[in-house]
Structure formats: C-alpha cells, structure tokens
N, C-alpha and C positions, 0 to 999 in steps of 0.2 A: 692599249686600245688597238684595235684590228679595224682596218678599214677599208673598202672596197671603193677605190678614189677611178675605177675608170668610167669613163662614158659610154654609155648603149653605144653598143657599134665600133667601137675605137679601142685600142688598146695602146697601153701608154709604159712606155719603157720608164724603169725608177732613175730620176736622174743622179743617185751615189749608190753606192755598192750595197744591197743590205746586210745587214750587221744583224748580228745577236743582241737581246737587250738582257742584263742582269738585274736580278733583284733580288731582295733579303726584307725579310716580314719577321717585326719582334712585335710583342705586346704595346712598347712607346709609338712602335706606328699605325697601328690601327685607328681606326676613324668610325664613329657614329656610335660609343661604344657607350652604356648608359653608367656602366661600375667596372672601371677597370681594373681596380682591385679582383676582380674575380675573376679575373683572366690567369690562366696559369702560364708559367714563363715560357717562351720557345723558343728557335730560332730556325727559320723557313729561307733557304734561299735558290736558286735556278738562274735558268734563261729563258729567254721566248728567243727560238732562233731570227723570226722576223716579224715586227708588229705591223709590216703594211703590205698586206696580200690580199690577193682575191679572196672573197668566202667562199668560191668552188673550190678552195686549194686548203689540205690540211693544216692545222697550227699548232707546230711541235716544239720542242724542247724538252725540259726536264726541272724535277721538284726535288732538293736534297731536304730531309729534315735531319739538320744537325742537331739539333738538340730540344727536349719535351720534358716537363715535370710531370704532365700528365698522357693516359693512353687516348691517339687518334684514334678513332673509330672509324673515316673515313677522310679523304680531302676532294673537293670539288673544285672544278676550275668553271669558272660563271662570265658569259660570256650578255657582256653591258654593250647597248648601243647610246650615247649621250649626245643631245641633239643640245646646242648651243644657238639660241636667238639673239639679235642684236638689235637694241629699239634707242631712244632720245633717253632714257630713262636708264640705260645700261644692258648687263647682260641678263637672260636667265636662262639656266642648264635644267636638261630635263632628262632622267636618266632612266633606262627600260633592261630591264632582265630580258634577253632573247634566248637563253640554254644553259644549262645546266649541265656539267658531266662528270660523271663521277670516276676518277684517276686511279686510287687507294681505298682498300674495304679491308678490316680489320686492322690489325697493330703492325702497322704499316712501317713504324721506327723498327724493328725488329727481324724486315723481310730478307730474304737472300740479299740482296741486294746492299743493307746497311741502308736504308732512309731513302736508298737512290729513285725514283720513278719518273719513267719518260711518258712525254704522250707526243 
C-alpha cells in the first residue's frame, strides 16, 4: 500500500530510514480466487523500493518472474486505495481501484532481460 501521510501545508520527515519491501506471489497466496485449481503454477517475486511516499513521487522497483507453466500475456501493477472505518460494531474495509498500469506486454518470461522488469 502507497500512502500519502502528509498534511496540506506541512511536510513531514519519515521517522526511520525507508526501506525496500520484498515480495514473492505463488498460486497458495492469492486471494478472492473462485477455482484455484485453474490457476497455473508460478512464482513472482520483487521489491517496492518504498511503500510510503508522496503520490507526486514515482513508485519504483522491479518484478522478477522466476518461474511460469503458462505464457504472460501481460502484468499490471494496480494501484488500491483502502479506506478502513472504525465503529462500536467493529471494523469495515472498503477497498477502490485508483489505476491501473501496465509494466509487461507479451512473453514477458522470455524478454532480454530473463523475467527481469522494472518500473
């Protein structure tokens, strides 16, 4: 998650260093998935150099796909805003698609690069 924590008018130093965040996406961790039998096996992993910056400020890193049983066609990076309320009843998350961008277009396991793609 990306989040723009400053206040109109104010700008607010991060109080620890920012860091890189790692991550690695297999078929076991996908979520909302109706038949996951028909997922084909893969394994996706990267960095987000830093998840807490302004949204004037680009959000880079990079996407290795180590390994595919089947051909990408493309990858997109999908940029969520999730708004969490708090009531006497508990919580509830409310989550909104804000962009869309497309990173990888065709067989993209394949490319110069060996799977490598930055953004």
């Amino acid at each position: 998650m990306v989040e723009d924590r400053t206040p109109i008018g104010k700008e607010i130093k991060p109080q620890e260093p920012v860091r890189p965040v790692t991550f690695k996406i297999v078929p076991e961790s996908l979520q909302n998935i109706r038949d996951k039998a028909s997922v084909p096996e893969f394994i996706i992993s990267g960095q987000i150099d830093k998840v807490i910056c302004k949204l004037s400020e680009p959000l880079t890193g990079q996407v290795i796909i180590e390994e595919t049983a089947a051909l990408i066609k493309s990858i997109e990076l999908q940029l969520v805003r999730v708004e969490t309320c708090g009531c006497a009843e508990g919580y509830s998350r409310d989550a909104t698609e804000i962009q869309n961008i497309q990173i990888g277009e065709g067989n993209v396991f394949t490319c110069a690069f060996g799977g490598l793609l930055t953004f």
